[in-house]
C-alpha positions as CSV (number, residue, x, y, z in Angstrom):
1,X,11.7,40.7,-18.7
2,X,10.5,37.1,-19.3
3,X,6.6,37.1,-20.1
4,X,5.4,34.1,-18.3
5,X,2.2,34.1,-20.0
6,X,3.5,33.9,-23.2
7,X,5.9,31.0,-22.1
8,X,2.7,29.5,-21.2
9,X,0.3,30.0,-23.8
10,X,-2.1,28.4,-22.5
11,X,-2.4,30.2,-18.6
12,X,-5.4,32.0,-19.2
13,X,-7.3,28.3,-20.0
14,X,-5.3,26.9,-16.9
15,X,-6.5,29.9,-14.3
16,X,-9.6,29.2,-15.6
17,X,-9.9,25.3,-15.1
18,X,-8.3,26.1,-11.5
19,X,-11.3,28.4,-10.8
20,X,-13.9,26.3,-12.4
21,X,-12.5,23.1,-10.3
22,X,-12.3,25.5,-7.2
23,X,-16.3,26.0,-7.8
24,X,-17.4,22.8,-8.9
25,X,-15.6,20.7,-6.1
26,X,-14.9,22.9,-3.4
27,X,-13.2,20.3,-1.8
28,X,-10.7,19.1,-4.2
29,X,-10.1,22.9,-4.8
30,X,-9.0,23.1,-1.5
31,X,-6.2,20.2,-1.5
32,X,-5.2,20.6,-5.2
33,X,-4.7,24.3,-5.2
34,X,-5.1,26.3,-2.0
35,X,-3.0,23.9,0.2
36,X,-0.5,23.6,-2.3
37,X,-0.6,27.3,-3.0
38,X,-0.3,28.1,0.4
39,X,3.3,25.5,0.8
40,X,4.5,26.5,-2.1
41,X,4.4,30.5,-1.3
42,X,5.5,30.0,2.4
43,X,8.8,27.9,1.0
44,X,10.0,30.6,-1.2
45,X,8.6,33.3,1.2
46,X,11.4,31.5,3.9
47,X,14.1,30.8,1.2
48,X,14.6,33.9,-0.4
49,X,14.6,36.5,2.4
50,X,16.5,39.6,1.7
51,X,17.6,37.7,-1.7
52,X,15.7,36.2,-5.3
53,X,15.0,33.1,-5.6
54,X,14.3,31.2,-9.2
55,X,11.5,29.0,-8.7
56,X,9.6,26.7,-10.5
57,X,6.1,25.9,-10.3
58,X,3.4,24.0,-12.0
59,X,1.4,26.7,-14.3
60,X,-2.1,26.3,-12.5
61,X,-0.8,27.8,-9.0
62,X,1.2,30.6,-10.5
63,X,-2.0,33.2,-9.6
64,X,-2.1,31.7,-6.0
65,X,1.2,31.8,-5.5
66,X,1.8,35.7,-6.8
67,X,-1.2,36.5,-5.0
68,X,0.3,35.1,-1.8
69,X,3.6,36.7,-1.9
70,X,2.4,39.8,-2.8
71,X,0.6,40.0,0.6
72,X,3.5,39.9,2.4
73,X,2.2,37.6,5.0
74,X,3.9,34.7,6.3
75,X,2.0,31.2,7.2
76,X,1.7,31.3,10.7
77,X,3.4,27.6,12.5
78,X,-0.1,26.5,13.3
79,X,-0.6,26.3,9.2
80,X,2.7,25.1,8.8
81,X,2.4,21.7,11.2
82,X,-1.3,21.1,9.2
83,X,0.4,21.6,5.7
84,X,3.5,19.4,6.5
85,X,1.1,16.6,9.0
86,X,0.3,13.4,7.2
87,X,-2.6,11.4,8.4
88,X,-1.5,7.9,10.4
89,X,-3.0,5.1,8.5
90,X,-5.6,2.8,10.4
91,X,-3.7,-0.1,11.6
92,X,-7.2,-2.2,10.4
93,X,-6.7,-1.2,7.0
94,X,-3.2,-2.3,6.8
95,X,-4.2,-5.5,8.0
96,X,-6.7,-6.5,6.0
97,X,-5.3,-4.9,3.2
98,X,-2.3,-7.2,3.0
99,X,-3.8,-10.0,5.0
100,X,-6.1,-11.3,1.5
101,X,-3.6,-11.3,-0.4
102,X,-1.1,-13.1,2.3
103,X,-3.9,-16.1,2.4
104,X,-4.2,-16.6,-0.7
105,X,-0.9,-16.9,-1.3
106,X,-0.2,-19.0,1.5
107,X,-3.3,-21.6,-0.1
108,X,-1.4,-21.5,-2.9
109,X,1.9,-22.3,-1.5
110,X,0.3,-25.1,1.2
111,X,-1.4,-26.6,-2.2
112,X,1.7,-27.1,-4.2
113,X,4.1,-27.9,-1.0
114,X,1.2,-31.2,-0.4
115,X,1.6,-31.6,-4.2
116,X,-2.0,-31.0,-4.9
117,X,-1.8,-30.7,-8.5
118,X,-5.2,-31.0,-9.3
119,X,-6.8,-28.9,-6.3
120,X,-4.0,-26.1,-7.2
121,X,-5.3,-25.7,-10.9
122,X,-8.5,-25.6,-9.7
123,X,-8.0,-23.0,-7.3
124,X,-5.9,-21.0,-9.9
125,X,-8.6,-21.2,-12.2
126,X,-11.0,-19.7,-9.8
127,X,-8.6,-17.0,-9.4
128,X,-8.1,-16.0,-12.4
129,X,-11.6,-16.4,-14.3
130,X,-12.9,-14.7,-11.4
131,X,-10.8,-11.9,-11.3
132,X,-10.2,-11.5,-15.4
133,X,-14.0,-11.7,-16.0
134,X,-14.9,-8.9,-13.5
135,X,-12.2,-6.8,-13.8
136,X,-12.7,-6.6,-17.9
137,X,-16.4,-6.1,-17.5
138,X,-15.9,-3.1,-15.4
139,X,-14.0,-1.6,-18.1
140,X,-16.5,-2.3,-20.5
141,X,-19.3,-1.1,-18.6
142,X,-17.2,2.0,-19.2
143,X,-16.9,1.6,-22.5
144,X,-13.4,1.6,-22.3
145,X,-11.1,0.7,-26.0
146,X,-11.0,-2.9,-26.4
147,X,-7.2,-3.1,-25.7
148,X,-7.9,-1.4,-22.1
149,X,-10.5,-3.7,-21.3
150,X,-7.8,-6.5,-22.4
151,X,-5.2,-4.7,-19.8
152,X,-7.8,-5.1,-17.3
153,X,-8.6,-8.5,-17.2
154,X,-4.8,-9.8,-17.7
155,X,-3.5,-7.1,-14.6
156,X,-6.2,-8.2,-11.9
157,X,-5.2,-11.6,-11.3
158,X,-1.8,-10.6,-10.4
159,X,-2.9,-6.9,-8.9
160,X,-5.2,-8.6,-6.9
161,X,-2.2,-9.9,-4.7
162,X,-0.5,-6.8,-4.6
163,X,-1.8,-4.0,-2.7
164,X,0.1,-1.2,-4.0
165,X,-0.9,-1.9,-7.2
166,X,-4.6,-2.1,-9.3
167,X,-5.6,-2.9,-12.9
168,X,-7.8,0.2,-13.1
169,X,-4.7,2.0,-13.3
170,X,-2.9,0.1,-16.1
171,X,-6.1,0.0,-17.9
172,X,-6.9,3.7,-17.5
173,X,-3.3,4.4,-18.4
174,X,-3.8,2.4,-22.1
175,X,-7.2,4.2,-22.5
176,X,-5.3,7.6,-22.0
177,X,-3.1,6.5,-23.6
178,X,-5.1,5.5,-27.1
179,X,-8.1,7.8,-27.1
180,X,-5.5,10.9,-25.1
181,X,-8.0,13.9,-23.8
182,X,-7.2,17.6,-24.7
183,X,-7.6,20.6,-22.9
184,X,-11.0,20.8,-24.3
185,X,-11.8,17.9,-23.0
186,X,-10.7,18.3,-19.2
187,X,-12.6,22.0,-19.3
188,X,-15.6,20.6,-20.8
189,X,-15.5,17.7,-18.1
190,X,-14.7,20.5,-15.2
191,X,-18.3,22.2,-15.9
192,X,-19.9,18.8,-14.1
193,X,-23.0,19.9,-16.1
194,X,-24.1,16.0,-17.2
195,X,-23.5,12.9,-15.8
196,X,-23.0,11.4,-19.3
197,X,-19.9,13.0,-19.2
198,X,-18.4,10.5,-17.8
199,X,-18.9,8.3,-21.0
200,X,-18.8,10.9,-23.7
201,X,-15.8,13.1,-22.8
202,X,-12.0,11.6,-22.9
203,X,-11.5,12.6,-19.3
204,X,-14.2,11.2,-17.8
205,X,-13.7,8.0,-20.2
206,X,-10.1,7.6,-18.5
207,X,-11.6,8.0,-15.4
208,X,-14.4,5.5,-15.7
209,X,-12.3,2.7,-16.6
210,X,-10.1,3.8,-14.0
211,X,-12.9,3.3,-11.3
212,X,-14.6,0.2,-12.6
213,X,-11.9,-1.8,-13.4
214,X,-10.6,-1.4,-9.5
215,X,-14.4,-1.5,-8.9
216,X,-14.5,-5.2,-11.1
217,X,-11.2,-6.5,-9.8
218,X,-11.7,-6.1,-6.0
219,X,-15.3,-7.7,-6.4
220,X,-13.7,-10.6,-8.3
221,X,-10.8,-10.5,-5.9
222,X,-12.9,-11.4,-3.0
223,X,-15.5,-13.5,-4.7
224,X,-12.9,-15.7,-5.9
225,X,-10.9,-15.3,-3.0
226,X,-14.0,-16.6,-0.6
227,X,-15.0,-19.5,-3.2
228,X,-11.3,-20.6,-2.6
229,X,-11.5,-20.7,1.2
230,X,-14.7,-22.3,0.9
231,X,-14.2,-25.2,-1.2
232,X,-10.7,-25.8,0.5
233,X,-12.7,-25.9,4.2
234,X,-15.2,-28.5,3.0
């Protein structure tokens, strides 16, 4: 027989970050692990039937999952429709959150198609001091590494038209990616015992540029956004 816990090495740590999450943010323990636990258990409970099935899962919801077959009991359709039912965006959201970027764009576009050099650069400049500046101090208030709080301020002027994407992200992904967290880290940050955690451990570092460069860019994103409209409409 294959000993998965030797495979993993590590499952002991895992089980016990899944516990420690489950306590700590109830919430979050709910979605990340018990929901998942509970799909994950019900699709192998209907695959395998009289037969085996080889399946593979991520390490944390091995326990849940083990615990949940071993029971026997199948999810009932009630649990099924919640599991597989995803949430209708608001209609208002979708507007607004493409409807910014769509007129500033369009100022942009009317600017250059009346051949309004000068206004154009203007306007550019705007955006993009605006947006660099804000989006680059949020990652240093974070006290992110230099070169994330550079991806910062060059990703929000063009994230800032782009829904789907942010600068936090690219700039938390370079501050992973330069100071990377360890196992340590993300248990030490699970305990939630210190908010200074969020500046002295790896995990909450990532997470804190993360935050305030979105946090920086979308304020910069509509300051210079409203400055634009305003000097335009005098």
């Amino acid at each position: 027989d294959i000993d998965v816990e030797e495979l993993l090495g590590d499952g002991d740590l895992i089980t016990q970050l899944m516990e420690e999450l489950r306590a700590s943010a109830p919430g979050a323990g709910e979605v990340l692990v018990d929901e998942r636990d509970d799909y994950l258990a019900g699709s192998i409970e209907d695959l395998r039937g009289e037969k085996k099935v080889l399946a593979v899962i991520g390490a944390g919801h091995i326990d849940g999952v083990k615990k949940r077959l071993h029971t026997n009991q199948k999810l009932s359709q009630e649990r099924w429709d919640e599991l597989l039912s995803v949430p209708s965006p608001n209609p208002v959201w979708k507007v607004l959150k493409w409807g910014f970027p769509i007129i500033i764009l369009g100022l942009f576009g009317f600017l250059l198609m009346q051949g309004n050099y000068e206004e154009l650069l203007a306007v550019a400049y705007t955006w993009l001091a605006l947006n660099a500046a804000l989006a680059a101090l949020g990652a240093l208030l974070a006290r992110g590494h230099p070169l994330a709080i550079l991806t910062a301020a060059l990703a929000s002027p063009i994230t800032s038209l782009n829904p789907t994407l942010a600068a936090g992200w690219f700039a938390g992904a370079v501050q992973m990616k330069i100071a990377k967290p360890t196992s340590k880290d993300l248990q030490d940050f699970l305990k939630l015992d210190s908010f200074g955690l969020f500046w002295s451990n790896r995990v909450g570092r990532v997470l804190l540029v993360t935050a305030f460069a979105n946090l920086g860019s979308s304020i910069g994103a509509y300051l210079a956004g409203t400055a634009i409209i305003g000097t335009l409409l005098v």
